[in-house]
C-alpha positions, -999 to 999 in steps of 0.1 A, spaced: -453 737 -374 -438 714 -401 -409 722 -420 -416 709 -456 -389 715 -474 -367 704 -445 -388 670 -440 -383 665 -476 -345 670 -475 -334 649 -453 -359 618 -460 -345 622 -495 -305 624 -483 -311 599 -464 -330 574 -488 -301 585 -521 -276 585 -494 -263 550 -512 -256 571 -544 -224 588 -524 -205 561 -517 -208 520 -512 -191 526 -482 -194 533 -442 -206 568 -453 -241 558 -468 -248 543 -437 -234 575 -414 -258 599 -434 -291 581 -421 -275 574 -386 -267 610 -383 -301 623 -397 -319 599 -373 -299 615 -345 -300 653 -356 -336 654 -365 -364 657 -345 -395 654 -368 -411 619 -368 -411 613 -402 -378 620 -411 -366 594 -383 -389 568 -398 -373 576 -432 -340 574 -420 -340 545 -399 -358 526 -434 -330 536 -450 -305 528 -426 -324 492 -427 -323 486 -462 -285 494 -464 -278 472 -437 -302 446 -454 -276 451 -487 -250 444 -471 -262 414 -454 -271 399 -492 -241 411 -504 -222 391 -482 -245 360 -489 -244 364 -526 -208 368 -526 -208 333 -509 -229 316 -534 -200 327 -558 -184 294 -551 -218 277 -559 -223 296 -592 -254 319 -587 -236 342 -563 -229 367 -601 -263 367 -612 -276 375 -573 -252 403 -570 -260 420 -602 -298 421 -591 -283 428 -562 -267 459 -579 -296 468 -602 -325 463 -570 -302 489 -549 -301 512 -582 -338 513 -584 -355 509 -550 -338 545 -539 -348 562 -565 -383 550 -561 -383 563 -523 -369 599 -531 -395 599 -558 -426 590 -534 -409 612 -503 -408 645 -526 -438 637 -540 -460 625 -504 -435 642 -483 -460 633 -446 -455 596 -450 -426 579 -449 -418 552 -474 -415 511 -466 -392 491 -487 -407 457 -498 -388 429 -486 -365 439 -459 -359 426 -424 -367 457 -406 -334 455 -380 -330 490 -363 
């Protein structure tokens, strides 16, 4: 049998793991949910998370490039603002649906 309140949990750490730090450790907390858990879900949340922190880093890094050019601020702050929002709006449809996981739009699916 499911575990509810578990499946919701850990989809949700994982997804608002980017609120606890900018750092290697948003990344560990999906890695190590997507290792630990078992339910199906839950792996698909985590590994959508773990993609869509990878995928902000990957802009981050072009964005900061495009400094020199003169767009590379602007970018970043939506940059900023997009990573703000789109996490929110997963916890909020994982706690509220949680037996599907949740997609982010535009991402390069990696792991």
């Amino acid at each position: 049998m499911e575990d509810i309140p578990q499946r919701k949990l850990l989809s949700a750490l994982s997804h608002g793991a980017i609120f606890f730090s900018s750092t290697i450790v948003s990344i560990g907390i999906p890695i190590a949910v997507l290792f630990v858990s078992k339910d199906p879900v839950v792996k698909e949340n985590a590994r959508e998370s773990l993609n869509f922190h990878i995928n902000l880093y990957i802009y981050g890094i072009i964005f900061g490039l495009l400094i020199f050019v003169g767009i590379g601020i602007l970018l970043l702050v939506l940059l900023w603002i997009v990573s703000l929002i789109m996490p929110i709006i997963a916890v909020i449809k994982i706690l509220s649906n949680p037996n599907l996981s949740y997609r982010y739009p535009f991402i390069f699916r990696l792991v």
